[in-house]
MMTF fields as JSON, N, C-alpha, C and O atoms, coordinates in Angstrom:
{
  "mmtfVersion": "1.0.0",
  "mmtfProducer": "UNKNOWN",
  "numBonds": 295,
  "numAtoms": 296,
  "numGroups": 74,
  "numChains": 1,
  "numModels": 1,
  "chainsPerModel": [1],
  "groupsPerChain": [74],
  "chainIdList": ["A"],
  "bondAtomList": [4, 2, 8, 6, 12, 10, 16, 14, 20, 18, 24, 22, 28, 26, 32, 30, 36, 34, 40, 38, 44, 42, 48, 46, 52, 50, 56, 54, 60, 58, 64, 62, 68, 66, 72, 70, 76, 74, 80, 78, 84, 82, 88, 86, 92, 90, 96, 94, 100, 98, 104, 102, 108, 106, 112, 110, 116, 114, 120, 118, 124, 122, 128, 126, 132, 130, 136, 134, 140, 138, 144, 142, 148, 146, 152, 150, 156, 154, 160, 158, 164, 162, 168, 166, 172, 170, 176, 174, 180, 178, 184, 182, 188, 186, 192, 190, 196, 194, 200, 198, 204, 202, 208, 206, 212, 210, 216, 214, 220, 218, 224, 222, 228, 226, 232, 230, 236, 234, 240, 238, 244, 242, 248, 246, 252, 250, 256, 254, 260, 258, 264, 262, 268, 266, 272, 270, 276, 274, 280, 278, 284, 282, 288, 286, 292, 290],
  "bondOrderList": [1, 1, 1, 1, 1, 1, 1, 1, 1, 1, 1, 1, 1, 1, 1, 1, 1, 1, 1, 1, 1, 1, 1, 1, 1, 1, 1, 1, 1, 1, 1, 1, 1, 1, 1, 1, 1, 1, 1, 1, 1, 1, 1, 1, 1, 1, 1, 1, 1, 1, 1, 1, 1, 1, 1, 1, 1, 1, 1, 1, 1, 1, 1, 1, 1, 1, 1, 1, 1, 1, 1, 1, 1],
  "groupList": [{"groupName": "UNK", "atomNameList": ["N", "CA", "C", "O"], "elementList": ["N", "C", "C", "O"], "formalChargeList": [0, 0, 0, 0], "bondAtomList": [1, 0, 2, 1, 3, 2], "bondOrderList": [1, 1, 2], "singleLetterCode": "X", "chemCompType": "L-PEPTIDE LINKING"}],
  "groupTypeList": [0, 0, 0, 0, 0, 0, 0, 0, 0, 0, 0, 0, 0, 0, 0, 0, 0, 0, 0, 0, 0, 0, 0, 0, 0, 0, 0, 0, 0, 0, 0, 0, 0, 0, 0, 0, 0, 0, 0, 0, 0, 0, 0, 0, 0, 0, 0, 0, 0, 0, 0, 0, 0, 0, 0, 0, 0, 0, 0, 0, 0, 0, 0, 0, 0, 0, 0, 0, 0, 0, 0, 0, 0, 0],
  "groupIdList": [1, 2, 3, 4, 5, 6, 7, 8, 9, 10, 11, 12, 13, 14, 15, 16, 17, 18, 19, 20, 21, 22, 23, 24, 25, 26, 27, 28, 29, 30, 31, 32, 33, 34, 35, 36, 37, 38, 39, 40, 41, 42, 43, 44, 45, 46, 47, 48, 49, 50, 51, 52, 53, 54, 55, 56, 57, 58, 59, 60, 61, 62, 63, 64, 65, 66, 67, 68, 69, 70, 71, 72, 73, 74],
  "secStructList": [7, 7, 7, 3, 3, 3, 3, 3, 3, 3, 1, 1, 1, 7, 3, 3, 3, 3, 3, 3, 3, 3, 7, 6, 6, 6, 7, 7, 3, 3, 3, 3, 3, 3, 3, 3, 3, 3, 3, 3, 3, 6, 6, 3, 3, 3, 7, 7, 7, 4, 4, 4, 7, 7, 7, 7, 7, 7, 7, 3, 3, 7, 6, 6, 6, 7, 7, 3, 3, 7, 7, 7, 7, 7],
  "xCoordList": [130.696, 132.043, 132.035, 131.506, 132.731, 133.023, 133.683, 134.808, 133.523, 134.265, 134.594, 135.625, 133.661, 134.174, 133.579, 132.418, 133.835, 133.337, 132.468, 132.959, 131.688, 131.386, 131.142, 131.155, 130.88, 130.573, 130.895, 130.924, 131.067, 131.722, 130.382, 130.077, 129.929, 129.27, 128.975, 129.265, 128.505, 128.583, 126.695, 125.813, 126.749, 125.002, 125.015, 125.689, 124.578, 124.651, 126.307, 127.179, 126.471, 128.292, 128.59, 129.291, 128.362, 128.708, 129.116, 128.599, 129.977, 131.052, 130.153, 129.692, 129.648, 128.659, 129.771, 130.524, 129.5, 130.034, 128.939, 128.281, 129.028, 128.573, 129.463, 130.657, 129.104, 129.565, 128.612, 127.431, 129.481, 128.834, 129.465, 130.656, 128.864, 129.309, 128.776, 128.238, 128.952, 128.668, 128.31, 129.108, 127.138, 127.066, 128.023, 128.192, 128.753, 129.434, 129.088, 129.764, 127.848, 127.466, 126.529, 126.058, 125.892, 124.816, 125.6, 125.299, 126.406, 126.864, 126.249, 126.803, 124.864, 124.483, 124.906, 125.496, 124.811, 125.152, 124.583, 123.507, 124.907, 123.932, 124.763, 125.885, 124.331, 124.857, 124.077, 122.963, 125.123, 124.345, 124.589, 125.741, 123.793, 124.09, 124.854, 124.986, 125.108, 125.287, 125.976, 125.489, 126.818, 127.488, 128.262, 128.753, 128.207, 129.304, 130.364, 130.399, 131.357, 132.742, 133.48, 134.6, 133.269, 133.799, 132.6, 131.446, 133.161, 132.625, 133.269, 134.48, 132.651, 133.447, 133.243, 132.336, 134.171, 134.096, 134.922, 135.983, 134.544, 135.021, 136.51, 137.543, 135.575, 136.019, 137.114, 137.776, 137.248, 138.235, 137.674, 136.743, 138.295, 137.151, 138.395, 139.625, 137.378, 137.726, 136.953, 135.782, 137.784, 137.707, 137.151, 137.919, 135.531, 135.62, 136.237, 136.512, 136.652, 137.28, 136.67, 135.451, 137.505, 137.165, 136.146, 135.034, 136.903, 136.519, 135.175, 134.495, 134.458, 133.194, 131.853, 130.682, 132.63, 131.821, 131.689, 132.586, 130.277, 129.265, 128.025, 127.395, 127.904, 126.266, 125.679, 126.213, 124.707, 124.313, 123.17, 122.048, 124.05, 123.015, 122.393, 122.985, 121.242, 120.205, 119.446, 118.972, 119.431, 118.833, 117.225, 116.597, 116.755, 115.061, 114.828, 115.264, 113.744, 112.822, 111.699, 110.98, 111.749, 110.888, 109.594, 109.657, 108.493, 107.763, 107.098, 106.525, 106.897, 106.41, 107.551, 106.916, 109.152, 109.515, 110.185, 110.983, 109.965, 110.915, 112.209, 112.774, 112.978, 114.028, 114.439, 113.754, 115.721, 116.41, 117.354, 118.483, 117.223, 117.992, 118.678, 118.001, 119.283, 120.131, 119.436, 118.655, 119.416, 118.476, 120.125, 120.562, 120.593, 121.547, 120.71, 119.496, 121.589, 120.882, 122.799, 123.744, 122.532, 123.782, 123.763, 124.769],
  "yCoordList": [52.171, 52.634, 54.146, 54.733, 54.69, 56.519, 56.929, 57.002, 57.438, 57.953, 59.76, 60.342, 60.265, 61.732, 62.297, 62.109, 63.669, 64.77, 65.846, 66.19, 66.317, 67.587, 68.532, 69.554, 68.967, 69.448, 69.411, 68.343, 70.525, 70.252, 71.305, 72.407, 70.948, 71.769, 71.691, 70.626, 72.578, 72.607, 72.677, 73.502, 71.339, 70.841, 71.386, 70.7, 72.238, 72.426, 72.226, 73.067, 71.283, 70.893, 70.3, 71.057, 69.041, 68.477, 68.977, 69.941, 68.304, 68.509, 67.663, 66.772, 67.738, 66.609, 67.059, 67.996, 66.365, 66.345, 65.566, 64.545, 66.59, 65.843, 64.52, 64.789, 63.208, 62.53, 62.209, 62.558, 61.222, 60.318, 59.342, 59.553, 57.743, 56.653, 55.707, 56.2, 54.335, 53.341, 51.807, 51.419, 51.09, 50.218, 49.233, 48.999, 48.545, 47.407, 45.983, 44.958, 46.242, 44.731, 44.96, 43.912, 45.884, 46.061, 47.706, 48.007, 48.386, 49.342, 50.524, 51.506, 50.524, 51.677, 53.049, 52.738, 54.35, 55.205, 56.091, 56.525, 56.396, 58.015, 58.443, 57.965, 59.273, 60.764, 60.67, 60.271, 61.175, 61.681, 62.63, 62.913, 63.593, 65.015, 65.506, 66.665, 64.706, 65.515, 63.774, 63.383, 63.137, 62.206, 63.23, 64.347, 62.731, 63.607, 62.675, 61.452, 63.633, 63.123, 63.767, 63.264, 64.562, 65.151, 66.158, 66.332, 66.666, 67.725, 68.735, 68.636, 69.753, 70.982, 70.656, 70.073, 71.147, 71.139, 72.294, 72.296, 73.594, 74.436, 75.333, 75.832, 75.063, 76.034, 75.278, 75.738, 73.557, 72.766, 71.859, 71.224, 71.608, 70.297, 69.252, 69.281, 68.351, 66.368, 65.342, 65.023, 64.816, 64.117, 62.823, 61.993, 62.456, 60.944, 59.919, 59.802, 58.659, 57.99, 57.48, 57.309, 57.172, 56.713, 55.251, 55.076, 54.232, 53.34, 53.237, 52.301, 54.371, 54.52, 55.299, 55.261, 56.193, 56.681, 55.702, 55.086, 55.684, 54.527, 55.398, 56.261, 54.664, 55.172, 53.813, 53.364, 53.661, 52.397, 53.063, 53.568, 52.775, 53.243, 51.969, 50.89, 52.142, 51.026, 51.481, 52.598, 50.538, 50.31, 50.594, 49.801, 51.559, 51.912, 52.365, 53.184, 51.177, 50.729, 51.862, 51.901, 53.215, 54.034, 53.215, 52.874, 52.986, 52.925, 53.511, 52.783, 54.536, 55.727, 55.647, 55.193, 55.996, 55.905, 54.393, 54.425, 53.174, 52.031, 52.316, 51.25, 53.371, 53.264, 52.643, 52.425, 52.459, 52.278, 53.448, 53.357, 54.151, 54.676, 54.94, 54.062, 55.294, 54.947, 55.582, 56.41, 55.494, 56.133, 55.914, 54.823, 56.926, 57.006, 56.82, 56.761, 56.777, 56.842, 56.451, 55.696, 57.298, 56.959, 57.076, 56.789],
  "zCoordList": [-6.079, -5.969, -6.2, -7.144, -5.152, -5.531, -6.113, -5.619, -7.419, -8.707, -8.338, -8.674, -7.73, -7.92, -7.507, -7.868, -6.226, -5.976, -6.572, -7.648, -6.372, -7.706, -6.737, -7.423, -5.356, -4.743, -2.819, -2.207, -2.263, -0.882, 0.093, -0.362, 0.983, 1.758, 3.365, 3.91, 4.042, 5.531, 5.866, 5.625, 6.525, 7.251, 8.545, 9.314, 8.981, 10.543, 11.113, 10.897, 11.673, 12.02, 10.94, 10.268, 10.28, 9.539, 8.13, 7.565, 7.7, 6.117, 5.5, 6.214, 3.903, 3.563, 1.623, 1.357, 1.126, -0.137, -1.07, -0.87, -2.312, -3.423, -3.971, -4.105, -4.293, -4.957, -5.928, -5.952, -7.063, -7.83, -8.227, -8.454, -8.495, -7.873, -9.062, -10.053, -8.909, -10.118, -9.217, -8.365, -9.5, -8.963, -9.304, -10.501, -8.356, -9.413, -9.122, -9.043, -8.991, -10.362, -10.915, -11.355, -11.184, -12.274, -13.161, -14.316, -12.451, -13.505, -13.617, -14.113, -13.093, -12.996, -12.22, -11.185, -12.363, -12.087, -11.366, -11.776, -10.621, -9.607, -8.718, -8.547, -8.154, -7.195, -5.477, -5.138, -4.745, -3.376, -3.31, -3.637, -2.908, -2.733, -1.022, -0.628, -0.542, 0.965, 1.725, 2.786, 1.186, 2.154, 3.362, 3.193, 4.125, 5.823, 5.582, 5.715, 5.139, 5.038, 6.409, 6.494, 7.335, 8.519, 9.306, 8.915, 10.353, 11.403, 11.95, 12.146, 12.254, 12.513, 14.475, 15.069, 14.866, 16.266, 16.418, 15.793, 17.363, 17.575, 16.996, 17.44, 15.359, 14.299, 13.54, 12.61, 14.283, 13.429, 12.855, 13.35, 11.401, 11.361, 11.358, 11.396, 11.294, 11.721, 10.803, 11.013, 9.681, 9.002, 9.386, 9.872, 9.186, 9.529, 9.056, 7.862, 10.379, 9.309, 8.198, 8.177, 7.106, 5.398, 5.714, 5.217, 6.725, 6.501, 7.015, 6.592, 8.207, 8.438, 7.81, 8.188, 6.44, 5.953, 4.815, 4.239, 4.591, 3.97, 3.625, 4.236, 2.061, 1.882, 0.445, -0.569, 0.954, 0.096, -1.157, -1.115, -2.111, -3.706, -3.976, -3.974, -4.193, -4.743, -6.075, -6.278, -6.82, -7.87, -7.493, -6.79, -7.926, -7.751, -9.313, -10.122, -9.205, -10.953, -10.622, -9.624, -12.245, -12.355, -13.146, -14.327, -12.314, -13.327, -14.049, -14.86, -14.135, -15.005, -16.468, -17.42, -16.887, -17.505, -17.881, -18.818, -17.299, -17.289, -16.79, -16.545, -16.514, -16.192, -14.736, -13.737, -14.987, -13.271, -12.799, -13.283, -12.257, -11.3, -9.984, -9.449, -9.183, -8.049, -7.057, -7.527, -5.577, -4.558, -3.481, -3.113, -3.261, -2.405, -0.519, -0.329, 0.385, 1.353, 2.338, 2.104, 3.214, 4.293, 6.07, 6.719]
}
C-alpha cells in the first residue's frame, strides 16, 4: 500500500516519483525510487491513469544480515 511521496523527478519523458509503501500482509516496509506516475508530451504533462500505475514490493530475505526487506519493481 502507498503511504507517501518523498520525492518527484523527470526520466527522459517520463514523471517517476519517490514513494514508500507497507506490505499488507506481512507489514513490512520499503521504498521505490522512480514509480512513472505521468509523461511529458510536448512540454505538457499527462498523468497516468491511477488505476494503471502498479509496482509490486516483494519481500527479499538478506542472507548476510537475516533481515527481510522490500525489492520494488514496476
Amino acid at each position: 500500500m502507498l503511504e507517501a511521496f518523498y520525492d518527484v523527478g523527470v526520466d527522459d519523458h517520463r514523471i517517476v516519483a519517490g514513494v514508500v509503501g507497507q506490505c499488507i500482509d506481512c507489514g513490512t516496509e520499503g521504498s521505490i525510487d522512480t514509480l512513472p506516475v505521468g509523461r511529458i508530451i510536448d512540454g505538457e504533462f499527462y498523468a497516468y491513469d491511477p488505476g494503471q500505475v502498479q509496482s509490486l514490493l516483494e519481500p527479499v530475505e538478506n542472507p548476510i544480515a537475516g533481515e527481510h526487506r522490500l525489492s520494488g519493481r514496476y
